[in-house]
N, C-alpha and C positions, 0 to 999 in steps of 0.2 A: 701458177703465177706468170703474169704476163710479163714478156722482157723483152725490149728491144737492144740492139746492140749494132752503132756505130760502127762501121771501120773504112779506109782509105785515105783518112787525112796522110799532110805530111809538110813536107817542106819542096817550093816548086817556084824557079823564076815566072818573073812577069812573062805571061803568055803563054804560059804552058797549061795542062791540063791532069784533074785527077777526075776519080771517079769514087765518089762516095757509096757504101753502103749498108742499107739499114734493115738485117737480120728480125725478123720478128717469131718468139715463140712462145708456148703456152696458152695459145687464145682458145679455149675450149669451150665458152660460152659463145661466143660467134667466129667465124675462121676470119683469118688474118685481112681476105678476101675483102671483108666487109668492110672494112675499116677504110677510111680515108688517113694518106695518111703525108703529113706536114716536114717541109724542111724547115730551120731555124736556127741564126746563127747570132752568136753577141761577143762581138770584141771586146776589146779593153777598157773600162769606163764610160762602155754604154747598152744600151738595153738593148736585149736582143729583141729581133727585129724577124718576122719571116722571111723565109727566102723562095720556096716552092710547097705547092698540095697538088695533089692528083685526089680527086674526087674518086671514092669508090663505087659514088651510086650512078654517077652521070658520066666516069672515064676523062672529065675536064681536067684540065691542069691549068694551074695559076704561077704568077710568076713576078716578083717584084721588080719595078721597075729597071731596077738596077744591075738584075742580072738576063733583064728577057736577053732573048739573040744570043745569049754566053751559053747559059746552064738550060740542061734540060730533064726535068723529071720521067725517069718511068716505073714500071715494078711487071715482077716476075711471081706469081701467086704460087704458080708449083713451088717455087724455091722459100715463100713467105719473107721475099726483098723487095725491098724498093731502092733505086738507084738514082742520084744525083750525080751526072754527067755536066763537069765545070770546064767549062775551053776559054780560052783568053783570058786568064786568070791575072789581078789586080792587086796590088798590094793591098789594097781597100775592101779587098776580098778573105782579107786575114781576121780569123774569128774562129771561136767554137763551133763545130756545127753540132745541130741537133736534128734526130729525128723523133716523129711524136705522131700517135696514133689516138684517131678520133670516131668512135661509132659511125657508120654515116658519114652525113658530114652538117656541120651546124655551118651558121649563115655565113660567118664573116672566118675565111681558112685563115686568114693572118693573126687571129688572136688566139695568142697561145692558149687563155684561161679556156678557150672552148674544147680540147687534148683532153684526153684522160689518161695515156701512156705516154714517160717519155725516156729516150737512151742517156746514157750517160753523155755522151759528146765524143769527139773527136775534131783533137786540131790541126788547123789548115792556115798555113803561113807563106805567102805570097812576098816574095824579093825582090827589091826592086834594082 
């Protein structure tokens, strides 16, 4: 059974920095390698929204507007992680994060219905 698993959230004044990460295991029909794989985060009374993908086929990284320059995606295959690195962190950056894992990668990394695996979340609360 495929699983991924969140961890790093926490509680962090404005400007500071965490470092999210997204544990993946069980991929037995393709290694974890293959997967592209998606940050995604939804606050309080609103939809969640992507936030980073690192493409597994092409090594690109995407990045939503609002965190380019801040956050930056990478991943560690040996370990089957992937890492959300958050710097200057914003109260407006307070949300669930999620991570989610996509065969490949389909066309549009920001639409989550394109995922086929995702972690439970882990939250990230920004003080202002």
């Amino acid at each position: 059974e495929v699983q991924l698993v969140e961890s790093g959230g926490g509680l962090v004044q404005a400007g500071g920095s965490l470092r999210l990460s997204c544990a993946g295991s069980g991929f037995a029909a393709a290694p974890f390698a293959d997967y592209s794989i998606g940050w995604f985060r939804q606050a309080p009374g609103k939809e969640r929204e992507g936030v980073s993908c690192l493409n597994s086929v092409t090594g690109s990284t995407y990045y939503a507007d609002s965190v380019k320059g801040r956050f930056t995606i990478s991943r560690d295959n040996a370990k089957n992680t992937v890492y959300l690195q958050m710097n200057s962190l914003k109260p407006e950056d307070t949300a669930v994060y999620y991570c989610a894992a996509d065969f490949g990668m389909s066309a549009n990394w920001n639409n989550e219905h394109e995922y086929d695996y995702w972690g439970q979340g882990t939250q990230v609360t920004v003080s202002s």
